[in-house]
One Martini backbone bead per residue (centre of mass of N, CA, C, O) as a GRO file, in nm:
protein
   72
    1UNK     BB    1   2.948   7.387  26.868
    2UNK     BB    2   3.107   7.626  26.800
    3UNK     BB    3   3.359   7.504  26.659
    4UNK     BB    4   3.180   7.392  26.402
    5UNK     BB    5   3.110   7.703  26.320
    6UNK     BB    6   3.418   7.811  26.303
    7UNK     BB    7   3.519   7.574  26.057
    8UNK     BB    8   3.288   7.598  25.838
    9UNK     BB    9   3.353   7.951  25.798
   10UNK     BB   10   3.600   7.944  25.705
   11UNK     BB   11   3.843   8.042  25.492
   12UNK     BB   12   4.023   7.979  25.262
   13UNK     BB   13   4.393   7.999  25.170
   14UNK     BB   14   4.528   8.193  24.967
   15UNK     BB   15   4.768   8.136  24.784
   16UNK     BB   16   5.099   8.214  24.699
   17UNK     BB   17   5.212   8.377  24.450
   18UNK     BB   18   5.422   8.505  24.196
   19UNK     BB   19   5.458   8.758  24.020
   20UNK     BB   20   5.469   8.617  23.721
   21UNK     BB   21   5.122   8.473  23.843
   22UNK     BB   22   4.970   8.747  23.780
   23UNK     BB   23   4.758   8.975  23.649
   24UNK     BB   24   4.828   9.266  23.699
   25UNK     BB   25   5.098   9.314  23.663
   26UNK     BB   26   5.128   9.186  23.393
   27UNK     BB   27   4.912   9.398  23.239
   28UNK     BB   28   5.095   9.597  23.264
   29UNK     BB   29   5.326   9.541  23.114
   30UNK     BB   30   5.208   9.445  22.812
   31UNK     BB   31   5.112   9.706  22.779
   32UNK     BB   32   5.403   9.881  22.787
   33UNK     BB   33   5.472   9.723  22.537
   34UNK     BB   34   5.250   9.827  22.350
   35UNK     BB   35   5.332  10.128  22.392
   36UNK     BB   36   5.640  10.098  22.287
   37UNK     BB   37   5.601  10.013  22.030
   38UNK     BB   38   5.399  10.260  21.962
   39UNK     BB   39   5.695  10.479  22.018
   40UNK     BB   40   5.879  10.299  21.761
   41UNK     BB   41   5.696  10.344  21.509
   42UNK     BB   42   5.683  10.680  21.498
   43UNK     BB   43   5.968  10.719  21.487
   44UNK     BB   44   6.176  10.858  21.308
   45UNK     BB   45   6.539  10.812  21.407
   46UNK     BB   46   6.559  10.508  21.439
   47UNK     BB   47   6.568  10.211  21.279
   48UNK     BB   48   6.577  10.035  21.511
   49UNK     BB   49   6.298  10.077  21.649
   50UNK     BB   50   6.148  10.045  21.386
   51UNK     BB   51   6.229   9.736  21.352
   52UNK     BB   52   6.144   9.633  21.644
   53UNK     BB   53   5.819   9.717  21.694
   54UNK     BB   54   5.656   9.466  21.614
   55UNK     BB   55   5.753   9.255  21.801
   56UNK     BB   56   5.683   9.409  22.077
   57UNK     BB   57   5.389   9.401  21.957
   58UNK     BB   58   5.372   9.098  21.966
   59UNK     BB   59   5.466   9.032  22.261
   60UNK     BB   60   5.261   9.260  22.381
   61UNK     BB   61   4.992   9.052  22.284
   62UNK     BB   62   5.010   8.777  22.369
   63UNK     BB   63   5.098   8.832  22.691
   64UNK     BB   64   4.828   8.921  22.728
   65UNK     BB   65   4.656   8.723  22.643
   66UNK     BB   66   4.814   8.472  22.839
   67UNK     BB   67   4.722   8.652  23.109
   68UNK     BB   68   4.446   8.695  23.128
   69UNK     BB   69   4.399   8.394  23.203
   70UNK     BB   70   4.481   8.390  23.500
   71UNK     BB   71   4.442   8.472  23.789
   72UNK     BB   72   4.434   8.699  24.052
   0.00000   0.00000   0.00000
């Protein structure tokens, strides 16, 4: 009798995911992400990171998007 109640109390073992399919490191890199936008939008001196810091802004903030989604 103890063996069915030690089967049915066990708790199911939660798959190992990949790094990149888990919520909390990618919403870290995200935002990292959108916060480097926001020090390439701000600086004065190379217009090249001026000019690239909207994509890095639209990637890091689509990327939060669709991790928010993940499992934990």
């Amino acid at each position: 009798m103890s063996h069915l109640i030690e089967t049915r109390t066990r708790t199911p073992a939660r798959p190992k995911r990949p790094f990149f399919l888990r919520r909390g490191p990618m919403e870290t890199i995200a935002t990292v992400l959108i916060g480097l936008g926001f020090l390439m939008l701000f600086q004065p001196f190379l217009l090249v990171l001026y000019t690239y810091s909207l994509v890095t802004l639209l990637a890091g903030t689509v990327m939060f998007i669709i991790v928010s989604k993940f499992p934990e």
